[in-house]
C-alpha positions as CSV (number, residue, x, y, z in Angstrom):
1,X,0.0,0.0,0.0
2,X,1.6,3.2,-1.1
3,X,2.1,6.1,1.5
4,X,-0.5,9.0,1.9
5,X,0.9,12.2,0.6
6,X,1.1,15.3,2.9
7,X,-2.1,16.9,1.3
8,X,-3.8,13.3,2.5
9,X,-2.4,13.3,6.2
10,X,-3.6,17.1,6.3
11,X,-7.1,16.1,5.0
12,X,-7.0,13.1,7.0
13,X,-6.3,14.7,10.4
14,X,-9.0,17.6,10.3
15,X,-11.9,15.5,9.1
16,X,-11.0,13.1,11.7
17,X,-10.6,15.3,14.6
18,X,-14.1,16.8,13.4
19,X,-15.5,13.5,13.9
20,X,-14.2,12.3,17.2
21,X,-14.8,15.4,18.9
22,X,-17.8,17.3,17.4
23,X,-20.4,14.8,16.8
24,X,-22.0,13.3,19.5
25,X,-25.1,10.8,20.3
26,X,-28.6,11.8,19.0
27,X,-27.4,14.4,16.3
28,X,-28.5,15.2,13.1
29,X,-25.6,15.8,10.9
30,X,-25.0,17.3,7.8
31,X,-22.0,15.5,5.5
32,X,-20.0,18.0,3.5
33,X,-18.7,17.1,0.2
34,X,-15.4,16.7,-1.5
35,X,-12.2,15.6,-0.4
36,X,-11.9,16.7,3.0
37,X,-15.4,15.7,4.0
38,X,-14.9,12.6,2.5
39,X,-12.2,11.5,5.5
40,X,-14.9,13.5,7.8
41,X,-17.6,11.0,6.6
42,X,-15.1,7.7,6.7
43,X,-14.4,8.2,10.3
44,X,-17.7,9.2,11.2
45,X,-18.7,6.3,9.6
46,X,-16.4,4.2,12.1
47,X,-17.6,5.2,15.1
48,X,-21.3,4.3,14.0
49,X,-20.3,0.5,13.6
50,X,-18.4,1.2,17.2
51,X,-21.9,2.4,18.5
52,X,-22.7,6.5,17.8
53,X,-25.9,6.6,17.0
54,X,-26.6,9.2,14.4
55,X,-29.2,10.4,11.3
56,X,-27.4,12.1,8.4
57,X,-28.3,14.3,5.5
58,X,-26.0,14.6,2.1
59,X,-25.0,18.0,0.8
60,X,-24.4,15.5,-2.2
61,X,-25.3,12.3,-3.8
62,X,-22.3,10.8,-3.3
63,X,-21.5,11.7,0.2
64,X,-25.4,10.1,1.0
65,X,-24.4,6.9,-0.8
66,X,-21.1,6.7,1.8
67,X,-23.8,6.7,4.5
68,X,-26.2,4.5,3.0
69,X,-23.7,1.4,2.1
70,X,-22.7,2.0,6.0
71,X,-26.3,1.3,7.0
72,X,-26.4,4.9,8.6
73,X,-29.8,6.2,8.5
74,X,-29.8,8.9,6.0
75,X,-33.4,11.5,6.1
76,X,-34.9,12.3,2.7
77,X,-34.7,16.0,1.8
78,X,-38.2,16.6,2.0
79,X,-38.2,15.7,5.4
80,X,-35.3,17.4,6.6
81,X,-36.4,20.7,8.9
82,X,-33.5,21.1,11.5
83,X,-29.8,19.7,11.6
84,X,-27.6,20.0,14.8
85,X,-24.4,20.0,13.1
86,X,-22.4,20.4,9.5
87,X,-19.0,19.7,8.6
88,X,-18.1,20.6,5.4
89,X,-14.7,21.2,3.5
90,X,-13.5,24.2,1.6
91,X,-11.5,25.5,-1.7
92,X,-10.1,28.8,0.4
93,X,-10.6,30.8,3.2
94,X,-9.2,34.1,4.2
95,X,-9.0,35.3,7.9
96,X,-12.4,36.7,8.1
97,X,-14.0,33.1,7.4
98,X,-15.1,34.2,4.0
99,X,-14.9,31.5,1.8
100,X,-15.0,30.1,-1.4
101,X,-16.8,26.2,-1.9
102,X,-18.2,24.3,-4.8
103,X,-14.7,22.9,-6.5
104,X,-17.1,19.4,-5.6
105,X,-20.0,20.6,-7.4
106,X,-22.6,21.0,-4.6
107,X,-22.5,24.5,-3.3
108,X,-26.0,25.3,-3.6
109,X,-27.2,22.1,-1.5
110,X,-24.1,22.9,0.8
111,X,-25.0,26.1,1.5
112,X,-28.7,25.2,2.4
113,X,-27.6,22.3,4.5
114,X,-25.3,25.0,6.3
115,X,-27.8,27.3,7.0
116,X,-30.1,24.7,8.0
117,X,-27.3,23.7,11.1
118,X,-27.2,25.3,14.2
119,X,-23.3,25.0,14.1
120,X,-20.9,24.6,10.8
121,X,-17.7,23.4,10.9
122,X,-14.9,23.8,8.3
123,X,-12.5,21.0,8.1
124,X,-9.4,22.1,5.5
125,X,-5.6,21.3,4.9
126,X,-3.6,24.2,5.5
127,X,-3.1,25.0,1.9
128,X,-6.6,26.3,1.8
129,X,-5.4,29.4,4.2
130,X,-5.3,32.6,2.0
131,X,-5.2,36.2,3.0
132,X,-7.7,36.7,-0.4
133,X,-10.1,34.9,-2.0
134,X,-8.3,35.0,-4.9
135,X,-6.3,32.0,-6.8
136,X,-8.9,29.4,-7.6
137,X,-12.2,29.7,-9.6
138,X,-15.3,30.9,-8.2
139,X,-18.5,28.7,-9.3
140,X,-21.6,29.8,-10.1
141,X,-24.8,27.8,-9.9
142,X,-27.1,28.5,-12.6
143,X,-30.6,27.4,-14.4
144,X,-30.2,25.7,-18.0
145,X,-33.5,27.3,-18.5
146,X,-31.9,30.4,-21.3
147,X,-28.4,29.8,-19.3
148,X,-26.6,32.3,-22.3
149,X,-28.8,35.1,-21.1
150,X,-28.1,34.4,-17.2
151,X,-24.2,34.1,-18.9
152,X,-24.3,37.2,-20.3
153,X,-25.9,39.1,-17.6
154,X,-22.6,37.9,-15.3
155,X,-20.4,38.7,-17.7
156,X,-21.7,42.2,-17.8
157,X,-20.7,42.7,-14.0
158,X,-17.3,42.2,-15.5
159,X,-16.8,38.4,-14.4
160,X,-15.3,36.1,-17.3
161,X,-16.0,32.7,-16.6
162,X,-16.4,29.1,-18.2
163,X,-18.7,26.3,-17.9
164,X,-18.0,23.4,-16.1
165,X,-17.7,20.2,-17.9
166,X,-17.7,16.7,-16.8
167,X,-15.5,14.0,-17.9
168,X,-17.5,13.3,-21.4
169,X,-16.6,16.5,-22.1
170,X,-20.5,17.8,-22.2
171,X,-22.0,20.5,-19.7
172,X,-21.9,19.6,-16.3
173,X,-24.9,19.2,-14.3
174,X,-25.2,19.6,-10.5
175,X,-27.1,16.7,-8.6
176,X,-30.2,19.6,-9.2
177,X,-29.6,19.4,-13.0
178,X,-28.4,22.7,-12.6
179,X,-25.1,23.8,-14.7
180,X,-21.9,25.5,-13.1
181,X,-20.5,28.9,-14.4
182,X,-16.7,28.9,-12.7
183,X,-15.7,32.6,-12.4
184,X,-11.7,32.8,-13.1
185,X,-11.1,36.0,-11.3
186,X,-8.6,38.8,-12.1
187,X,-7.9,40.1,-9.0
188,X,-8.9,39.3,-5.2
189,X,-12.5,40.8,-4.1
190,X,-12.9,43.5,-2.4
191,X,-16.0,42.5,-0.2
192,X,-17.2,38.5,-0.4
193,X,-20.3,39.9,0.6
194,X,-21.2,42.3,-2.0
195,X,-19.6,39.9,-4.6
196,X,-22.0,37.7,-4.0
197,X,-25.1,40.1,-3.6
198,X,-23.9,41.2,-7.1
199,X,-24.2,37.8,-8.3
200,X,-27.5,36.6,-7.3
201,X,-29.7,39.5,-8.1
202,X,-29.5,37.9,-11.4
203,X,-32.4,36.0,-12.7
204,X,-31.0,32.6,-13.5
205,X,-28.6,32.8,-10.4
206,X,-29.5,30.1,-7.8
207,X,-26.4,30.2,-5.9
208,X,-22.5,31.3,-5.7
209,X,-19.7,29.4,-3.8
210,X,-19.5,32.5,-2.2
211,X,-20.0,31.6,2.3
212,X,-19.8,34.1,5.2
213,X,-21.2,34.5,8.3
214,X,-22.0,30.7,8.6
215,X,-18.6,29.0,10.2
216,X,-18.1,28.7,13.5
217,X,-14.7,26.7,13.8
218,X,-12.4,26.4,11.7
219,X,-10.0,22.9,11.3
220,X,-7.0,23.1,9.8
221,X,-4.8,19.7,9.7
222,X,-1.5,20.3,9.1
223,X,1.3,18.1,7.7
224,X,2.4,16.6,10.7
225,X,-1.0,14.8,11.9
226,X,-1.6,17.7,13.8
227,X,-4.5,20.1,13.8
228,X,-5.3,23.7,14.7
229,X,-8.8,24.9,15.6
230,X,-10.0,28.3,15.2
231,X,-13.3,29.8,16.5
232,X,-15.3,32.7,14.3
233,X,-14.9,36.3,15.8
């Protein structure tokens, strides 16, 4: 079995700290998405077969199927009202706990699964730390429904951006058959905030990757094994 890379023990040792020492007996957690989470989820999923008993919701279809092959019992969306707890991954952050998500496709549902929880927890590698949100693409959820109108409408705010595509090489569509307009920025925002106010005044906008207010800790594994936790101002 070959070693895990840095980025991997990083990855590893936030999404397992969240999971030993955040969730606890009776909650109703919400599973992030992406590669962070996805070490989040696995150890979560651990201490269920050692006895934590839990209900889930997925911020994605794959992170619900994780769940489901464990036997976890996963509540249907419809039926999902209030969550105790979120941990979720992240593309960037600055210092100010604005941050950038949806590099896995699932920002929208993400972002209603966050404000759903009465706490949100970030789990990243250190290499996510920025002092800008700047360096990575920003996504854009959009409606198919006249897309190159809702396209052009973004591109006259002065964003450039490209659609997503999957591995077929054809549009790619978010698990809400929605498709994903990645903004490459030229130049680190001003205000996350007003960014994305900007953004979703647009009809044909249903969400950016854009997240504030929402975090209240912070989990940053470092290279070592080691992690550090911050707590929101």
């Amino acid at each position: 079995m070959a070693e895990p890379s840095r980025l991997e023990i990083m990855k590893k040792a936030a999404g397992t700290y969240a999971a030993d020492h955040y969730i606890k007996d009776g909650m109703t957690v919400g599973l992030g998405t992406g590669s962070t989470s996805y070490f989040f989820i696995q150890r979560l999923l651990e201490r269920c077969k050692e006895g934590l008993n839990i209900q889930v919701v997925g911020t994605s279809k794959a992170s619900e199927e994780m769940a489901k092959k464990a036997n976890v019992s996963c509540i249907p969306h419809e039926n999902v009202t209030d969550i105790d707890i979120t941990v979720d991954g992240a593309d960037l952050i600055n210092p100010n706990f604005e941050i950038f998500k949806g590099g896995g496709g699932a920002c929208f549902r993400e972002k209603i699964i966050a404000t759903a929880s009465k706490e949100w927890i970030v789990i990243i590698d250190e290499s996510k730390l920025h002092p800008t949100l700047f360096g990575t693409k920003l996504p854009v959820e959009i409606l198919p429904f006249c897309y190159q109108t809702t396209i052009k409408q973004i591109h006259a705010l002065g964003f450039e951006g490209e659609l997503r595509l999957d591995e077929k090489e054809k549009l790619y569509q978010t698990d809400n058959g929605n498709y994903l307009l990645d903004i490459q920025l030229t130049q680190p925002l001003d205000s996350a905030k007003s960014t994305h106010d900007a953004l979703i005044k647009i009809v044909g906008v249903c969400e950016t990757g854009l997240f504030f207010d929402m975090a209240s800790h912070l989990i940053i594994g470092k290279a070592d094994g080691s992690v550090e936790v911050r707590e929101a101002k």
